[in-house]
C-alpha positions in Angstrom: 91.4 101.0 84.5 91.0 104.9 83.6 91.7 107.5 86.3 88.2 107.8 87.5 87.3 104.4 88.2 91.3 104.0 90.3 90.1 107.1 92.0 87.0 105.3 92.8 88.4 101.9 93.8 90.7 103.5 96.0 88.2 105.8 97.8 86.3 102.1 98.2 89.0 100.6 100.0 89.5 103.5 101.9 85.3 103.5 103.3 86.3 99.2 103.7 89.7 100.2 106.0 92.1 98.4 103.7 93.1 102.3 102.9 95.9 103.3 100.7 96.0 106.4 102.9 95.7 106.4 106.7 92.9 105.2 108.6 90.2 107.7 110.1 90.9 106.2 113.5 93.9 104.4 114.5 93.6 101.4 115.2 94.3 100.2 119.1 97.2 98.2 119.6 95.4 94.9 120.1 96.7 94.7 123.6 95.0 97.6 124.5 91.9 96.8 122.4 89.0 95.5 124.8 87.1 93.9 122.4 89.9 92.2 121.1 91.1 91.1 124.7 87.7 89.7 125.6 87.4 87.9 122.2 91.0 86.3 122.9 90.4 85.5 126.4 87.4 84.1 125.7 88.4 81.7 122.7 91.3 80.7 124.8 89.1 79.6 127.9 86.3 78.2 125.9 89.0 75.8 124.0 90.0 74.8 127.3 86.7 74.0 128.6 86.2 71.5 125.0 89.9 70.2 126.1 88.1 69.4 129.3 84.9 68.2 128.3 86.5 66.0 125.6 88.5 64.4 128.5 85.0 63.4 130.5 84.4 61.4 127.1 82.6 63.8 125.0 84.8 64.5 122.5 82.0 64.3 119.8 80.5 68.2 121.1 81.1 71.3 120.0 80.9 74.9 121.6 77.8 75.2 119.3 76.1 72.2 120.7 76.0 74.6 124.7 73.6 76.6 122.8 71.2 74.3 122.4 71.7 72.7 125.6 71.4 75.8 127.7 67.4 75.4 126.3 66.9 71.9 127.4 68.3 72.6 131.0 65.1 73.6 131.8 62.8 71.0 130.4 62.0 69.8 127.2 61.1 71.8 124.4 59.4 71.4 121.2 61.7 71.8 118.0 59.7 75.1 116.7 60.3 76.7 120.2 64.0 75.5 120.3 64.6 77.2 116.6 62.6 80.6 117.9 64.8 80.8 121.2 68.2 79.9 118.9 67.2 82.6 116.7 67.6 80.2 113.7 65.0 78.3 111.4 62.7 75.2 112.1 64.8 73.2 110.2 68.0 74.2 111.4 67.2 73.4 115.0 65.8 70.3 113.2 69.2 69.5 111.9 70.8 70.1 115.4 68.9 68.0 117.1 69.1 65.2 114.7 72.8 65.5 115.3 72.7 65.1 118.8 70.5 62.7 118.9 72.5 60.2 116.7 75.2 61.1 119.1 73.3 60.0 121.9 72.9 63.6 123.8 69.0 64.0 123.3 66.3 62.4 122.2 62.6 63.1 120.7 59.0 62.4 122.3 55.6 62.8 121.9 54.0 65.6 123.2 51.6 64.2 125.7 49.0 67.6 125.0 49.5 67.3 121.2 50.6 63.8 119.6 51.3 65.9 116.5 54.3 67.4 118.3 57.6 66.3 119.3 59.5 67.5 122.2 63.3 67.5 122.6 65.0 66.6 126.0 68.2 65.7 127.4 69.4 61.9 127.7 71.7 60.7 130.4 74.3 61.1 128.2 73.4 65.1 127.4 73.3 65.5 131.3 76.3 64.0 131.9 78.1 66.1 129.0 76.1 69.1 130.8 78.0 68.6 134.4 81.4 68.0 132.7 80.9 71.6 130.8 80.0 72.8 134.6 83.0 71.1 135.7 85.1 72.2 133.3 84.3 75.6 133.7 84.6 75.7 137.2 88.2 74.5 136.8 89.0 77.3 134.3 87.1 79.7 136.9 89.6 78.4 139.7 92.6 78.6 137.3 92.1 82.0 136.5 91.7 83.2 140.3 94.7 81.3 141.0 96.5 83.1 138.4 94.9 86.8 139.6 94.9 86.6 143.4 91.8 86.9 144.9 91.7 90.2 145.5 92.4 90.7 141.9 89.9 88.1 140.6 87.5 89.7 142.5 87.7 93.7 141.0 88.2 92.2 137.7 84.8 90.0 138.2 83.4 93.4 139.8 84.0 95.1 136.5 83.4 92.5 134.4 79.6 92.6 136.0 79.1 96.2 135.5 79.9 95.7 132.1 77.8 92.7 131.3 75.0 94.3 133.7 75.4 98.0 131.7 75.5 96.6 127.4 73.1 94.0 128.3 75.3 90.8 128.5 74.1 90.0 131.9 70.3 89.5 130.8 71.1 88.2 128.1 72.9 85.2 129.8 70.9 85.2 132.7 67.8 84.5 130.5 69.4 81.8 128.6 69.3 84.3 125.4 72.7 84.3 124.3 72.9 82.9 120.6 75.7 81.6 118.3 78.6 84.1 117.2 
C-alpha cells in the first residue's frame, strides 16, 4: 500500500472511531453512559420478563413476537394494516403471522365487509401469552421498587417520564408505535 492510500485508510478509520489517534470525544465510561445504562437495563429486564413468560408455558415467543401483539390488543387487524403499523412489508407481517399462527397464538378470518381480506386476531392462547407478559412485567416492576425503595423508585419513575414524555418515547408507547430495534 503506497503512503497516500495508508494516509487515507487511516484518516477512514479515524472518521469510523476505530482511530489510530484519539477520539474527537471521549468516550463515557459505560457506567456513566445513559444510553448505554438504559440499553443494559433494559436487555436485562426484558430477558427476565421471556424467563417469566416461558415459565407460564410460552416458551415458543420471542421479544419480537410483543410487537405484533401490542396491535392485536385492540382488535383484529388486517395483514396490510399490521405490516404499515410494524413499519415493515406486507409480506413480512405475512411471515409473522404465519409463525404465530402455527404456534397457536393467532389465527386468520374473513373480513365480514370484504371476503377478499383476512383479518388477524388473538386466540386464547395469544391472550393468555398476553396476561403472562403483563404478569411478568409487573413482577419485574415490583422487583425493581423493592430493590430502590419507594421513595427512590418513585423520582427515578418521575425522571424516567420526563424523559420518555420530552424525546418522544412516551407517545410513542402510548400509541402502540414503538417498532422493532
Amino acid at each position: 500500500m503506497n503512503r497516500a492510500a495508508a494516509r487515507g485508510r487511516q484518516r477512514h478509520l479515524r472518521n469510523l472511531g476505530c482511530g489510530l489517534h484519539a477520539p474527537a470525544v471521549k468516550p463515557a465510561r459505560p457506567d456513566e453512559d445513559l444510553v448505554l445504562l438504559f440499553a443494559a437495563i433494559a436487555a436485562a429486564n426484558s430477558d427476565e420478563v421471556m424467563r417469566r413468560v416461558e415459565r407460564a408455558g410460552h416458551g415458543d415467543l420471542r421479544p419480537s413476537h410483543g410487537y405484533v401483539f401490542q396491535h392485536l390488543i385492540p382488535g383484529p387487524v388486517k395483514v396490510r394494516e399490521l405490516a404499515q403499523r410494524l413499519g415493515i412489508t406486507a409480506q413480512g407481517a405475512s411471515k409473522a403471522v404465519a409463525e404465530l399462527e402455527e404456534l397457536g397464538y393467532v389465527r386468520r378470518r374473513v373480513a365480514e365487509d370484504d371476503q377478499r381480506n383476512r383479518l388477524v386476531e388473538l386466540t386464547d392462547r395469544g391472550w393468555a401469552a398476553v396476561e403472562a407478559g403483563r404478569a411478568a412485567r409487573a413482577a419485574v416492576n415490583r422487583r425493581l421498587r423493592a430493590l430502590l425503595g419507594e421513595e427512590q423508585a418513585g423520582a427515578l419513575l418521575a425522571s424516567l417520564q420526563r424523559i420518555a414524555e420530552r424525546t418522544g418515547g412516551l407517545e410513542l408507547l402510548s400509541s402502540r408505535r414503538l417498532r422493532q430495534p
